[in-house]
C-alpha positions in Angstrom: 149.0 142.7 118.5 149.0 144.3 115.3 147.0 147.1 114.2 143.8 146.5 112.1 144.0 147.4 108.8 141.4 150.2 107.7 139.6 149.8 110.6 139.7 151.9 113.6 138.7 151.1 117.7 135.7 153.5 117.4 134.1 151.6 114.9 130.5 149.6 116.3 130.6 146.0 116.3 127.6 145.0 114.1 130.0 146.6 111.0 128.5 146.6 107.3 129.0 143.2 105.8 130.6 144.7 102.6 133.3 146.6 104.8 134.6 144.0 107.2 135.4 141.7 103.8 137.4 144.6 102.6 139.2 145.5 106.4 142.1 143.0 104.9 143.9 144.2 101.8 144.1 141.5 99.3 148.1 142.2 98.8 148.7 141.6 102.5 146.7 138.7 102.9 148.5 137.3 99.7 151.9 137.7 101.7 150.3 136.4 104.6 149.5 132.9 102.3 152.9 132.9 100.9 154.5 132.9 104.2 152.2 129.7 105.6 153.1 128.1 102.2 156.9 128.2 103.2 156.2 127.3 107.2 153.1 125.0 107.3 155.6 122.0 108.9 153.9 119.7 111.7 151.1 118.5 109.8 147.5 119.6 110.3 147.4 120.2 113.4 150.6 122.4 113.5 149.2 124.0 110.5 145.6 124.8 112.1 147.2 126.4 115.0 149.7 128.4 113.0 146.4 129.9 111.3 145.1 130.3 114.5 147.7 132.3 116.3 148.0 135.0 113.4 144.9 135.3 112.0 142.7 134.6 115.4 145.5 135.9 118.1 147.6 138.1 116.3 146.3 140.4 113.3 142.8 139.4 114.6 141.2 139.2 110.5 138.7 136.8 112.0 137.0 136.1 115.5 137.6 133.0 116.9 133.8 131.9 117.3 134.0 132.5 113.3 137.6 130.1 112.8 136.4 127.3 114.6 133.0 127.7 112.7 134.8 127.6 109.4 136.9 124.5 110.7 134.0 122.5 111.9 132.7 122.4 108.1 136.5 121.8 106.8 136.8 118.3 109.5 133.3 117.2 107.7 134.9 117.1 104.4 137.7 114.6 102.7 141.0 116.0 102.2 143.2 118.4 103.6 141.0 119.9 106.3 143.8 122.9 107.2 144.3 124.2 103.1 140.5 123.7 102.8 140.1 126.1 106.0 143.1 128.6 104.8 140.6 128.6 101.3 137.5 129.0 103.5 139.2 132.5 105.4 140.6 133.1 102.3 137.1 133.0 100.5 135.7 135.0 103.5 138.1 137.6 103.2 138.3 138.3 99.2 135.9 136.1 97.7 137.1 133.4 94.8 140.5 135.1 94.1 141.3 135.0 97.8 140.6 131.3 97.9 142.7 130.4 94.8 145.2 132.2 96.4 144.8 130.8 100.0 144.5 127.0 99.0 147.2 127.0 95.9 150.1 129.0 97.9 149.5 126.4 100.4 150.7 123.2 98.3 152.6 125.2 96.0 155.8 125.6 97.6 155.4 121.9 99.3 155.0 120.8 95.4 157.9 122.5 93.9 160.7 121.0 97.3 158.7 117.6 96.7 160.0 117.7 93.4 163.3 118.4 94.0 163.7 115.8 96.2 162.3 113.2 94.8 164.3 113.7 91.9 167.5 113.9 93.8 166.1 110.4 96.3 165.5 108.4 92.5 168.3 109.5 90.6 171.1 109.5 93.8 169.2 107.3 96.7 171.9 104.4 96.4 174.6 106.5 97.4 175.8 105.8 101.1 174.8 109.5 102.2 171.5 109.3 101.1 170.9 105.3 101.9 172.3 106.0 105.5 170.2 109.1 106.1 167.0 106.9 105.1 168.1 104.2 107.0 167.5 106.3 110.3 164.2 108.5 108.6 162.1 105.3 108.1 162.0 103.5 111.8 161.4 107.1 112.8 158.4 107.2 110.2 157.1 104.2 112.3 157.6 105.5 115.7 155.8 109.1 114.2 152.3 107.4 113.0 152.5 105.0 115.7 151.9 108.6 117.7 149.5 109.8 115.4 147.5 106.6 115.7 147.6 107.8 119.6 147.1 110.9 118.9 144.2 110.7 117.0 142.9 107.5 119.2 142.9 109.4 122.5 140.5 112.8 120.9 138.3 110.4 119.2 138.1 107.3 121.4 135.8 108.9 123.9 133.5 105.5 124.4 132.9 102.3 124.0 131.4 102.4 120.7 133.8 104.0 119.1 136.4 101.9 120.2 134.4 99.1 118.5 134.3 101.3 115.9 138.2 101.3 115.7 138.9 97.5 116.5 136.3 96.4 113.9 138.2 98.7 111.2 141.3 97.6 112.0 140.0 93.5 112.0 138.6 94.6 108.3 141.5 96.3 106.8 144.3 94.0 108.5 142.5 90.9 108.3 139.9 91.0 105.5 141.9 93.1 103.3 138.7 95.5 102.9 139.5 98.3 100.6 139.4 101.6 102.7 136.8 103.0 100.9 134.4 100.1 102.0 135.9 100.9 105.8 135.0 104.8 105.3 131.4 104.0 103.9 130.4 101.5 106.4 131.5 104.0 109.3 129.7 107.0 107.9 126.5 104.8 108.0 127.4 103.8 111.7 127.5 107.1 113.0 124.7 108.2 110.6 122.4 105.5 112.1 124.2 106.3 115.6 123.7 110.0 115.2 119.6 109.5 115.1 119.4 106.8 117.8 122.2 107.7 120.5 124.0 110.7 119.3 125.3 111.2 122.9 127.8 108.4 121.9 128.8 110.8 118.8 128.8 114.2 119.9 132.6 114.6 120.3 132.8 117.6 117.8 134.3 121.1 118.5 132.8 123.3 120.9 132.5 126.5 119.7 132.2 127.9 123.6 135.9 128.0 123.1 135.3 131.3 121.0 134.3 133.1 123.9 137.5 133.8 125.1 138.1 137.9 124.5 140.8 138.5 122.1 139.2 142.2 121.0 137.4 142.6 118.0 138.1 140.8 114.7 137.7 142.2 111.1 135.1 139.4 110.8 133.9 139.2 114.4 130.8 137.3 116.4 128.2 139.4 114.7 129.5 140.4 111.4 126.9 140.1 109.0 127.6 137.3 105.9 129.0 139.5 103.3 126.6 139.4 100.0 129.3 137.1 98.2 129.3 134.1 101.0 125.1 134.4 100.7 124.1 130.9 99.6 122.1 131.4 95.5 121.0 128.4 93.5 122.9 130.2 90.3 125.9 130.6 92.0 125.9 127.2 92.9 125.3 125.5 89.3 127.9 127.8 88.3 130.7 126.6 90.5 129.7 123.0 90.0 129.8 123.5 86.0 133.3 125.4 86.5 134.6 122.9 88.5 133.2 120.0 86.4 135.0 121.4 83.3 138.3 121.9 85.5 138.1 118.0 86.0 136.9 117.2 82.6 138.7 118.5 80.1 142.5 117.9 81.8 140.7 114.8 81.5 139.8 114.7 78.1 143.1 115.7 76.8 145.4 112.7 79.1 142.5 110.0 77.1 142.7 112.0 73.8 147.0 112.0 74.3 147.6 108.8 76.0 144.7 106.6 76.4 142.6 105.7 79.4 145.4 103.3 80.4 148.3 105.0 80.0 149.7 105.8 83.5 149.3 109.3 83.3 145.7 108.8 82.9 145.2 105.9 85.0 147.1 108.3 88.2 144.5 111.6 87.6 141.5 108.8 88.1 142.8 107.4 91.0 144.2 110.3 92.9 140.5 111.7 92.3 139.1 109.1 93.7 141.2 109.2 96.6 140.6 112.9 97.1 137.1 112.3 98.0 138.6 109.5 100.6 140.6 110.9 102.5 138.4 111.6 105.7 140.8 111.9 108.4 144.1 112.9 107.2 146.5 111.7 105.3 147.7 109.2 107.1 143.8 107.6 106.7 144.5 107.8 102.8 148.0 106.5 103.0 146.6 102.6 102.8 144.3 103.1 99.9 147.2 105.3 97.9 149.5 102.0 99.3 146.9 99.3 97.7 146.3 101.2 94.6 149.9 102.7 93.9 152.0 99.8 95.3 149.8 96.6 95.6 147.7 97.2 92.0 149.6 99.4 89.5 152.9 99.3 91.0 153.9 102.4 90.3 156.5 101.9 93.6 157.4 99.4 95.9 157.0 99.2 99.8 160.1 100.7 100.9 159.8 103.7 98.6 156.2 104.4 100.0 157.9 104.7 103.2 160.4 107.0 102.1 158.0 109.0 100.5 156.2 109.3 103.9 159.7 110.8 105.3 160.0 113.5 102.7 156.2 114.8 102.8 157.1 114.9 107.1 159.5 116.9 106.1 158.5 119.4 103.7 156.5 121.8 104.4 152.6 121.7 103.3 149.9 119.0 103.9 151.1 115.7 103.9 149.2 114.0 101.5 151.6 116.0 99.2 153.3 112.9 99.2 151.1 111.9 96.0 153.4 114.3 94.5 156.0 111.7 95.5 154.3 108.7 94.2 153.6 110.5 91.6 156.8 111.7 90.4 158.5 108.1 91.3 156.1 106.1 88.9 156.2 108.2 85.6 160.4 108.7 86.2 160.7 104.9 86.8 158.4 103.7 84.0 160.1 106.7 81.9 156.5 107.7 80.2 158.2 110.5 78.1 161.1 108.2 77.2 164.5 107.4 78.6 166.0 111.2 78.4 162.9 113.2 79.7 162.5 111.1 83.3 162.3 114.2 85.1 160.3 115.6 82.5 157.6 112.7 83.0 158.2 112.7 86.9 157.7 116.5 87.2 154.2 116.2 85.4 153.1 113.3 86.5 153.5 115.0 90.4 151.6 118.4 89.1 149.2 116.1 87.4 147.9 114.4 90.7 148.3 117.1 92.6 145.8 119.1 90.4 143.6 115.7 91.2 144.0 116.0 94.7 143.7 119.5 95.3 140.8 120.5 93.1 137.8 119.2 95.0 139.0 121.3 98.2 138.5 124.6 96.5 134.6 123.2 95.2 133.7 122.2 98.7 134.2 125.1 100.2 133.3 127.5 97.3 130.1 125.5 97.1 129.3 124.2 100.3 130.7 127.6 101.9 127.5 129.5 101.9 125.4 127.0 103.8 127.9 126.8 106.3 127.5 130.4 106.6 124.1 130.0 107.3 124.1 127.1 109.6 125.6 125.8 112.4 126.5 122.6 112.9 124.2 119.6 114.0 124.5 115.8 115.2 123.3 114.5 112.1 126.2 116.2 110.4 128.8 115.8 112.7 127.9 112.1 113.3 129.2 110.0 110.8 132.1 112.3 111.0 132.7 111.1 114.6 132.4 107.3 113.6 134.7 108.0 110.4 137.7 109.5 112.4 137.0 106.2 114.8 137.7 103.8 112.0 140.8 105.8 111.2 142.4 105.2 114.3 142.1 101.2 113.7 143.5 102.1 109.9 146.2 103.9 111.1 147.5 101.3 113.9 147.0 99.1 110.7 149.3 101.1 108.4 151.7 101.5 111.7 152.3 97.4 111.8 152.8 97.4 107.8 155.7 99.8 108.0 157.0 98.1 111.2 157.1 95.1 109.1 159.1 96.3 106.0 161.4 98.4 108.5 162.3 95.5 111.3 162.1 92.8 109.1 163.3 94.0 105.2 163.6 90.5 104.0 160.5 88.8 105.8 159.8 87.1 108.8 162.1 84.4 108.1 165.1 86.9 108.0 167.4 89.2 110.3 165.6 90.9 112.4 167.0 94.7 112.2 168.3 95.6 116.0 169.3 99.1 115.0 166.5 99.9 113.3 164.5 99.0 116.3 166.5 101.2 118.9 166.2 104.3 116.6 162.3 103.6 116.1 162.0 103.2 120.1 164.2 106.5 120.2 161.9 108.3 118.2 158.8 106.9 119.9 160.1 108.2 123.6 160.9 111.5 121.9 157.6 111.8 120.7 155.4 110.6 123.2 157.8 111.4 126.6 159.3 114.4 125.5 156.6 115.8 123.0 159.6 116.4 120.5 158.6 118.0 116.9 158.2 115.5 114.1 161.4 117.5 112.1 163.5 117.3 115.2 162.8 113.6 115.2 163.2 113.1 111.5 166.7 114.8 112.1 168.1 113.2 114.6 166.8 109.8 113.5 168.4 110.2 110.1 171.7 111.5 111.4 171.5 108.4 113.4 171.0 106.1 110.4 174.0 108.3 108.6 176.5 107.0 111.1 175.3 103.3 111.8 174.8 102.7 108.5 178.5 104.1 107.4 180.5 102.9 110.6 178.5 100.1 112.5 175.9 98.5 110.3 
């Protein structure tokens, strides 16, 4: 266990407020961020117990009482709920500049690779290396949100309302075509309802007994007191709102006053904001309203390059709705919005563009929102329509499972070949994940190897 920076064993648990924020220097919690940028692969949940192990376990910065605390509020709120809790510890720690620093080294790195590749996948994707190392990643993509449909089904799925909670989404979304937003709202009112009239049936949250487990003390322990900067103020409030209003606003202003409100480049920041306020769940809840709007509506990509997309953000490290940066990128290089010599150009900003969509509400939840949570803890009628939400996603998920098994299996439709090896790698993949509880980037390996040599020698 490593020693506690400026803080010694002798010191009395109920510390001064004011100290315990500055018992981590900023410098080595900014290394600390950099690192998680480069090795936050697995998704969320590999991503939340990274942050666990070395800020909970290992350099003990904060309690574990304190962590779960923090990720309680971060599971209430769309978007990325494990940047959103590496901002929140950030913000604990070193107020605003430590969650700037936090949440943006977390997608920075992920954006930059996300780049890269999908410049290299557009500009070189027909070539037989590439096309047979795809060929294996995308019935493994199947096979790996197939498991998170499980995955997520099996926490949340504790009775028999929420399975009808999950059947009725999936019946909506597969049947009746309802947008996800629709899906989202009409759950949140469920379990909002539900929360007031049975909230037995919804109290599946966290159970912050789990932080009594004794791990020594923490910089920010149990009973540190709320340092003055995490205090909840009306002033500080209007002035984050205003802050982040003109942060929205005026990258806004200048795409409408430059392009139009139809140009693509405009027409991306509106929707990715949009869906960064949707995307209760995960990313793989988002990935059918970013499929409706960016492949079905605009057409910014097709099918099969949403699905390849999926592969690289599994792969790169980073939250995986990163993969906007894909879509992104793919729909300005394609439609060549700078002209036909500055593709990458127009594909490089296009992917910074939504990602500054996406991203930017995380850091005004917490940074607003932040200081109640300090001063609360959670109830039913919060945690709720959470509860009901994550219910629907499961039925949106096994929804967006069947679509790619559709394009994969079948790539010319029902009425054509029906794709043998593509079904024995995604069955592979599916054994490895659920059998032998494989990592996603051991799967994503293998299966693309796989694809490499049928697709070169057999296929």
């Amino acid at each position: 266990m490593q020693n506690l920076p400026k803080q010694s064993a002798a010191e009395p648990a109920n510390t001064d407020a004011q100290n315990a924020t500055q018992g981590v220097n900023f410098w080595l919690a900014f290394a600390f961020w950099l690192k998680l940028g480069f090795i936050s692969f697995g998704g969320p949940a590999g991503q939340i117990s990274v942050m666990h192990q070395e800020l909970v376990e290992n350099r003990r910065w904060i309690s574990e009482r304190r962590f779960l605390h923090a990720l309680n509020y971060c599971m209430l709120l769309p978007g990325p709920e494990a940047q959103q809790l590496a901002i929140y510890i950030g913000w604990l720690m070193h107020r605003t500049k430590g969650a700037i620093v936090a949440g943006v080294l977390f997608v920075l790195p992920s954006l930059f690779i996300l780049i890269a590749l999908s410049w290299l996948y557009i500009a070189y994707g027909e070539m037989p290396l590439v096309a047979g190392l795809f060929y294996g990643i995308k019935p493994a993509v199947t096979a790996i949100v197939v498991h998170a449909a499980h995955r997520i089904g099996t926490r949340a799925l504790k009775n028999n309302w929420l399975w009808a909670i999950a059947g009725a989404s999936f019946v909506a979304i597969f049947a009746f075509k309802l947008p996800f937003p629709a899906i989202v709202a009409a759950a949140a009112l469920i379990g909002f309802v539900g929360g007031r009239f049975a909230p037995e049936k919804f109290a599946t949250g966290t159970d912050h007994k789990q932080s009594k487990q004794a791990l020594g003390k923490a910089v920010i322990d149990d009973d540190t007191p709320t340092p003055e900067h995490a205090k909840f103020r009306w002033s500080r409030l209007v002035k984050i709102l205003a802050v982040g209003a003109l942060l929205w606003l005026l990258p806004m202003l200048v795409l409408i006053a430059s392009f139009g409100w139809s140009h693509t480049f405009t027409q991306m920041s509106w929707f990715f904001t949009k869906a960064a306020l949707l995307t209760f769940g995960g990313a793989y809840a988002v990935l059918p309203y970013v499929y409706q709007g960016a492949v079905e509506s605009f057409g910014w990509l097709n099918p099969t390059q949403m699905i390849d997309g999926l592969a690289l953000g599994e792969t790169t490290p980073g939250p995986l709705i990163m993969v906007v940066a894909f879509v992104g990128f793919i729909g300005a290089y394609l439609q060549a919005l700078l002209g036909p010599e500055s593709r990458f150009l127009a594909g490089a900003l296009a992917a910074c563009l939504v990602t500054w969509f996406t991203f930017l509400p995380s850091f005004l939840f917490i940074l607003a929102g932040g200081p109640l949570i300090e001063s609360t803890h959670g109830e039913i009628k919060f945690t709720a329509p959470l509860t009901a939400i994550t219910a629907a996603v499961v039925g949106v998920i096994l929804n967006l499972a069947l679509f790619f098994a559709y394009h994969v299996l079948w790539p010319t439709g029902f009425s054509g070949r029906f794709d043998v090896a593509s079904a024995l790698i995604a069955l592979a993949a599916a054994v490895a994940l659920f059998r032998y509880k494989r990592n996603v980037i051991h799967v994503i390996a293998v299966s693309a190897l796989l694809g490499l040599v049928l697709k070169m020698w057999v296929v």
